[in-house]
ZAKELUM-690791 format. One record per residue (C-alpha): residue number from 0; residue in three letters; x, y negated, z. Coordinates in steps of 0.001 Angstrom, whole numbers. Layout:
// ZAKELUM-690791
[NUM; "ALA"; [X; Y; Z]]
...
//
This chain:
// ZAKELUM-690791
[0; "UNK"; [-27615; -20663; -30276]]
[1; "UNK"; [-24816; -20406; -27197]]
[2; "UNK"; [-22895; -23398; -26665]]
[3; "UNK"; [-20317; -21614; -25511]]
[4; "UNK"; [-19126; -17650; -26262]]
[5; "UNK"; [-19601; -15885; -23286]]
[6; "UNK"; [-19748; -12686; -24955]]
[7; "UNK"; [-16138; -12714; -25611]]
[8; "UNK"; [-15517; -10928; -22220]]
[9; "UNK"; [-16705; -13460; -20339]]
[10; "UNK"; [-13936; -14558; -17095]]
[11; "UNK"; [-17106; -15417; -14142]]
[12; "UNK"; [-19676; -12376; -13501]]
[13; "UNK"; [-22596; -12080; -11324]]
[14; "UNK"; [-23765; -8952; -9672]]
[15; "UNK"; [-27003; -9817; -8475]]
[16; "UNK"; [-29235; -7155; -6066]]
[17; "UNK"; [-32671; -7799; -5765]]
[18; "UNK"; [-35005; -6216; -3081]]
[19; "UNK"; [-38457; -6933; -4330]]
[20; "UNK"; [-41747; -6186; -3221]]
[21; "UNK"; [-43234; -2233; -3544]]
[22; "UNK"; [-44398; -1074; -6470]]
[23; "UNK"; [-43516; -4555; -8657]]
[24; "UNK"; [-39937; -3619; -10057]]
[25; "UNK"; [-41525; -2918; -13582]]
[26; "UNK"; [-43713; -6130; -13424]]
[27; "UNK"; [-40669; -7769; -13102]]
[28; "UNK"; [-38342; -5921; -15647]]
[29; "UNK"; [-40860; -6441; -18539]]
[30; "UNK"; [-41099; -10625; -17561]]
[31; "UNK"; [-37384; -10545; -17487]]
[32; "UNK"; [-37107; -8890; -20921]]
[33; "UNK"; [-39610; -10721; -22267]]
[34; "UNK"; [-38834; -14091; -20572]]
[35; "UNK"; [-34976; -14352; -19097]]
[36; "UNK"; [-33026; -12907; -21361]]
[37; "UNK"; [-32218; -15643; -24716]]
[38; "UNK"; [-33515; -17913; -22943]]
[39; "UNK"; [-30735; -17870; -20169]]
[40; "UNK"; [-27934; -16844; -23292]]
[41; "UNK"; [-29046; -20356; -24886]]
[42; "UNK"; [-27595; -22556; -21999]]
[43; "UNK"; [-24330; -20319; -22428]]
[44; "UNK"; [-24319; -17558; -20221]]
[45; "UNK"; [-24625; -14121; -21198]]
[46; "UNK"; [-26919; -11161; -19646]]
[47; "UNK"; [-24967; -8549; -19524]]
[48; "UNK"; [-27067; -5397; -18072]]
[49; "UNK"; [-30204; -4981; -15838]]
[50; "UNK"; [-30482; -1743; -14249]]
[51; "UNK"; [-33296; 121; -12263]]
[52; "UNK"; [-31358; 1169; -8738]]
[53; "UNK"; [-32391; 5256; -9035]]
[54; "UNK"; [-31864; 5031; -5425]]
[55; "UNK"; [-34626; 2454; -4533]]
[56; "UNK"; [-37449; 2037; -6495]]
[57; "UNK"; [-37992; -1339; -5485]]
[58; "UNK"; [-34383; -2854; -6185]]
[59; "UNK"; [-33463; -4316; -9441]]
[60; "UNK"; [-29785; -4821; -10623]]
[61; "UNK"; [-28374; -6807; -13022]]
[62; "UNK"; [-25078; -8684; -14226]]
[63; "UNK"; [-24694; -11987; -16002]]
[64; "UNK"; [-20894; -13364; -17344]]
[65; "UNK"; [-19490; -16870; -17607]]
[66; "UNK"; [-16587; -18403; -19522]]
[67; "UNK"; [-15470; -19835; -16218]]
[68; "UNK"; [-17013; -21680; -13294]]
[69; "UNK"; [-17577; -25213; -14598]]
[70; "UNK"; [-19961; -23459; -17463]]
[71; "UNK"; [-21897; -21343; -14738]]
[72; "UNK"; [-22441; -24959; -12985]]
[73; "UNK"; [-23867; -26262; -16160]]
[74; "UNK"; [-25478; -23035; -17174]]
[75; "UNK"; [-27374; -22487; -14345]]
[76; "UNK"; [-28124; -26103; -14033]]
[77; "UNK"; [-29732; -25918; -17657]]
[78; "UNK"; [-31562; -22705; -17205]]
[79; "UNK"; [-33169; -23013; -13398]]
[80; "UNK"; [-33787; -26731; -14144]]
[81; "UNK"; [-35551; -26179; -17326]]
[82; "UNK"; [-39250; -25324; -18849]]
[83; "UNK"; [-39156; -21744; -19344]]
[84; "UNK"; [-38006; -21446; -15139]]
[85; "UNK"; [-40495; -23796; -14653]]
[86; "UNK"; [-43327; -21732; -16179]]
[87; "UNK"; [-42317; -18463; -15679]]
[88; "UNK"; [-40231; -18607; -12382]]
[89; "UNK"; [-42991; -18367; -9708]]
[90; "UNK"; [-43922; -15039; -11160]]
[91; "UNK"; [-40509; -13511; -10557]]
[92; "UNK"; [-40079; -14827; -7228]]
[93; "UNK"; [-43492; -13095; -6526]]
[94; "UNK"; [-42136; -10201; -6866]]
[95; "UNK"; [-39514; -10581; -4706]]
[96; "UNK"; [-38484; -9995; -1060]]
[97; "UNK"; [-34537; -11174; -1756]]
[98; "UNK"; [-32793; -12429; -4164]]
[99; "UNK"; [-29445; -13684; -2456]]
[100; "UNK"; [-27649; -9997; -2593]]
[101; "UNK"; [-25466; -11449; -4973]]
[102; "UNK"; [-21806; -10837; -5761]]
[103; "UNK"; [-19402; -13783; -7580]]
[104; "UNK"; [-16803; -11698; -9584]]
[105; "UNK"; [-13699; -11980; -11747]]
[106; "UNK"; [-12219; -9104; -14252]]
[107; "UNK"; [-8865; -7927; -13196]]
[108; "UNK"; [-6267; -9668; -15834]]
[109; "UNK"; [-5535; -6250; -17623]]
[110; "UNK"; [-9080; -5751; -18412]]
[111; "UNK"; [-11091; -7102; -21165]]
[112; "UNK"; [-14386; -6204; -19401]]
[113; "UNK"; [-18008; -6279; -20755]]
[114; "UNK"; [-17068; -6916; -24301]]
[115; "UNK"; [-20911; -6666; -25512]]
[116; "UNK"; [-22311; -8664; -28034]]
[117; "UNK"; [-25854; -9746; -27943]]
[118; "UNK"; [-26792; -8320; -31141]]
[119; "UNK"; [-26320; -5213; -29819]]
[120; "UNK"; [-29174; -5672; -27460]]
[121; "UNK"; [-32370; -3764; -28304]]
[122; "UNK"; [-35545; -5322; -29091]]
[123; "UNK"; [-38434; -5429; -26458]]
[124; "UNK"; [-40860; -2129; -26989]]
[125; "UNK"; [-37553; -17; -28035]]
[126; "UNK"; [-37006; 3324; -26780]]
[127; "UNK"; [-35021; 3800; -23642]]
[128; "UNK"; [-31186; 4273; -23983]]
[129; "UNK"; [-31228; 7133; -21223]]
[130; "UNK"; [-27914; 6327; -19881]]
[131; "UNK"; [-26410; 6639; -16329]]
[132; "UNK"; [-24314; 3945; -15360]]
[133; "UNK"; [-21963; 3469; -12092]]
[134; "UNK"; [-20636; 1311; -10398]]
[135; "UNK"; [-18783; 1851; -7148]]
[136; "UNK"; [-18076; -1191; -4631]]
[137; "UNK"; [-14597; -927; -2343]]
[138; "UNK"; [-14494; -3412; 404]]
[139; "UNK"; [-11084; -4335; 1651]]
[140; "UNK"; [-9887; -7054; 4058]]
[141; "UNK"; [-9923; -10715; 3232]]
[142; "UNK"; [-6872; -12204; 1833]]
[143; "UNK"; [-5049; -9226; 838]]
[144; "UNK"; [-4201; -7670; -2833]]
[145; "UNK"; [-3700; -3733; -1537]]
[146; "UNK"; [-6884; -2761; -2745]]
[147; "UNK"; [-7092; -3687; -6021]]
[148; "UNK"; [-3525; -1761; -6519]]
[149; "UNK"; [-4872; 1389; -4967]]
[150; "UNK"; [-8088; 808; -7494]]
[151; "UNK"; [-6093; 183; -10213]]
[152; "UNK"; [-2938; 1859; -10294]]
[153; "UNK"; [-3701; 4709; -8134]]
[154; "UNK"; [-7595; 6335; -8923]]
[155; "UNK"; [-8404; 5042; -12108]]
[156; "UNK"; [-5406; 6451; -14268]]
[157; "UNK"; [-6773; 9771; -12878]]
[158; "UNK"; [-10702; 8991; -13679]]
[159; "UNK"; [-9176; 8180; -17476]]
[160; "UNK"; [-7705; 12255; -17246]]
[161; "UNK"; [-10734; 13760; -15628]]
[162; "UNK"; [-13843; 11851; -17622]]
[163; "UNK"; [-14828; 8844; -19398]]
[164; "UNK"; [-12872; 6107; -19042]]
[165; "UNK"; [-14252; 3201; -16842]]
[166; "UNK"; [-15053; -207; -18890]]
[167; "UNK"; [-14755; -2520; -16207]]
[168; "UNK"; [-12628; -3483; -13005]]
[169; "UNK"; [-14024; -6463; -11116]]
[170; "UNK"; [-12585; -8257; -7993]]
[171; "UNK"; [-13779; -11412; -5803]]
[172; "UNK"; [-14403; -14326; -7381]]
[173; "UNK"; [-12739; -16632; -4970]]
[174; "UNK"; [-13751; -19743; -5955]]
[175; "UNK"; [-15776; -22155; -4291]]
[176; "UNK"; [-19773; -21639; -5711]]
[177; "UNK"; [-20382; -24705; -8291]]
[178; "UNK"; [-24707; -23544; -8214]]
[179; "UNK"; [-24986; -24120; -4402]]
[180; "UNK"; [-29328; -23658; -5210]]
[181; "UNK"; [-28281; -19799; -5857]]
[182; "UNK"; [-26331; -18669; -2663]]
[183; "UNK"; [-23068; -15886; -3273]]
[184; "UNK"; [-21509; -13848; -677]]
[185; "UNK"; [-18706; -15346; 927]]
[186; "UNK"; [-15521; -14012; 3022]]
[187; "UNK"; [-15451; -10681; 1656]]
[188; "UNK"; [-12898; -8865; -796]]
[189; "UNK"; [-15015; -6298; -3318]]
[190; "UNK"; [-13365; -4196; -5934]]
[191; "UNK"; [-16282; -2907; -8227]]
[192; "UNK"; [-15586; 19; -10885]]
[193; "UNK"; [-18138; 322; -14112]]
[194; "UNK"; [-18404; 3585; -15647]]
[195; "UNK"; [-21365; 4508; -18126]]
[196; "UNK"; [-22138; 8295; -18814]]
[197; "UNK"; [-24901; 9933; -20903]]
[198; "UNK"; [-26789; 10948; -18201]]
[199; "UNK"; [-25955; 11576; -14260]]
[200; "UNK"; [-24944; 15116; -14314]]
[201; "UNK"; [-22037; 14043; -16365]]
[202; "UNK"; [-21115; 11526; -14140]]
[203; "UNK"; [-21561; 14101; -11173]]
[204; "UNK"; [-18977; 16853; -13259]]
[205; "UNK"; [-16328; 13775; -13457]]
[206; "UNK"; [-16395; 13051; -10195]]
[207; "UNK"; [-16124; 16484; -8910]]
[208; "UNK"; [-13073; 16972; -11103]]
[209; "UNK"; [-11553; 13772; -10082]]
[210; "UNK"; [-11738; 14458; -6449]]
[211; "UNK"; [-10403; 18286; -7044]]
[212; "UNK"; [-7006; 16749; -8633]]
[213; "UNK"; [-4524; 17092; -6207]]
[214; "UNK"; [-3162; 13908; -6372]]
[215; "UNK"; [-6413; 11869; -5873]]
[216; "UNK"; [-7423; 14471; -2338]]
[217; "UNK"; [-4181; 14013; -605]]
[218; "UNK"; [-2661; 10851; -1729]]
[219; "UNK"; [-5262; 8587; -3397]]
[220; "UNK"; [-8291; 8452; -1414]]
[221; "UNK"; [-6310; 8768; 1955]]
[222; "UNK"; [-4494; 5908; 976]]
[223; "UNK"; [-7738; 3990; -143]]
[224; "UNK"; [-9740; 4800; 3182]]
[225; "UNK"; [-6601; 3482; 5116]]
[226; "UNK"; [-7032; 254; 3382]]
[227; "UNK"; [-10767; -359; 3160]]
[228; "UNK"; [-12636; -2181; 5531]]
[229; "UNK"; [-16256; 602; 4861]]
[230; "UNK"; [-17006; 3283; 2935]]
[231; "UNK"; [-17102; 2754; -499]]
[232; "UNK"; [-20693; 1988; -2074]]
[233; "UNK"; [-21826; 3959; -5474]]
[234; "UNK"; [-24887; 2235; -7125]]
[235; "UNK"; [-26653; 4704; -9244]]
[236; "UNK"; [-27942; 2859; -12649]]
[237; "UNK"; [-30543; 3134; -15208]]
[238; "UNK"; [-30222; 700; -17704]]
[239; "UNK"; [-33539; -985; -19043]]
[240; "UNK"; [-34019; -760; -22947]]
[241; "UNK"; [-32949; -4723; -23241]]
[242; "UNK"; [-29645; -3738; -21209]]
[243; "UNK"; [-26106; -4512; -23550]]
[244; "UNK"; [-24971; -2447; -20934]]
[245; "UNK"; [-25574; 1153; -20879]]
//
């Protein structure tokens, strides 16, 4: 069992990106399933979604949660130090170009984000949930708060009118990384939006509709590219059949 109950919307979450080599994402995905998944939950962590990128079909996705950043230290420390690393590590790095796309977020304090308990996961060999899931990445400058108000206050009361509600709001971790071995990146200032529809068309009607309102056209997104630093990135999801997240 956990030491800890990260499942109880867990305060420290990962977005990790990997790039791995062609044709290998599936050799991967089943190891994971098969080999990361309790295994990483009993040092007290919790994996929270892994996700085929529909865009590249040799990136993998996936999200893990924290209670806060002391337990990631000893988490991690458990897990990558451990015997089931050990064995089955060098098989995932195999299949890997790079790993160190990775993102150190913190839900926003109104949000009680990724509220998923593991028995809700699906056993390995289970059908597919089919499920579209995205999740949209604002970059704004360093050391500044605007963004997350524009995020938050301005677009997604209008994405709650227009369409399923988004289930998570994530901003920059800020603090210093306590698992040095897995490298984060640093001096930038994310706000990532989680939304999960039943497939993509749906998610393509609510964005449509979102961008026709009025308010969101000529006040909303002006004011957000003002602020941002790029464009805004939209990761299209699939969720993998062990995914709590879909």
């Amino acid at each position: 069992m956990p030491r800890t109950d990260p499942a109880a919307h867990p305060a420290v979450i990962e977005l990790r990106q990997y790039t791995l080599r062609p044709g290998r994402r599936d050799e991967l995905i089943e190891l994971f399933d098969r080999e990361f998944v309790e295994t990483q939950e009993e040092t007290g962590m919790i994996v929270l979604g892994q996700f085929r990128d529909l865009d590249d079909p040799d990136r993998f996705v996936w999200l893990r949660g924290f209670t806060d950043m002391e337990t990631r230290r000893e988490a991690l420390s458990a897990f990558y130090g451990g015997p089931v690393w050990a064995a089955h590590g060098p098989q995932a790095n195999a299949t890997m170009v790079d790993s160190d796309d990775v993102l150190l977020l913190r839900p926003l304090p109104a949000w009680r984000s990724f509220a998923v308990p593991p028995s809700e996961r699906r056993r390995p060999g289970a059908t597919a949930p089919g499920r579209f899931v995205a999740a949209v990445l604002w970059h704004f400058p360093p050391n500044t708060h605007d963004g997350v108000g524009l995020i938050q206050d301005g677009l997604v009361p209008l994405l709650r009118q227009t369409g399923p509600a988004p289930f998570a709001l994530l901003t920059t971790e800020t603090a210093a990384n306590t698992f040095p071995r897995l490298p984060v990146r640093t001096g930038e200032n994310v706000v990532a939006l989680f939304t999960s529809y039943p497939n993509e068309n749906a998610h393509r009607r609510h964005l449509a509709d979102t961008m026709a309102h009025p308010l969101v056209r000529d006040k909303i997104l002006p004011d957000i590219e003002r602020a941002q630093t790029a464009a805004p990135r939209l990761l299209r999801l699939a969720p993998t059949v062990r995914s709590l997240i879909r």
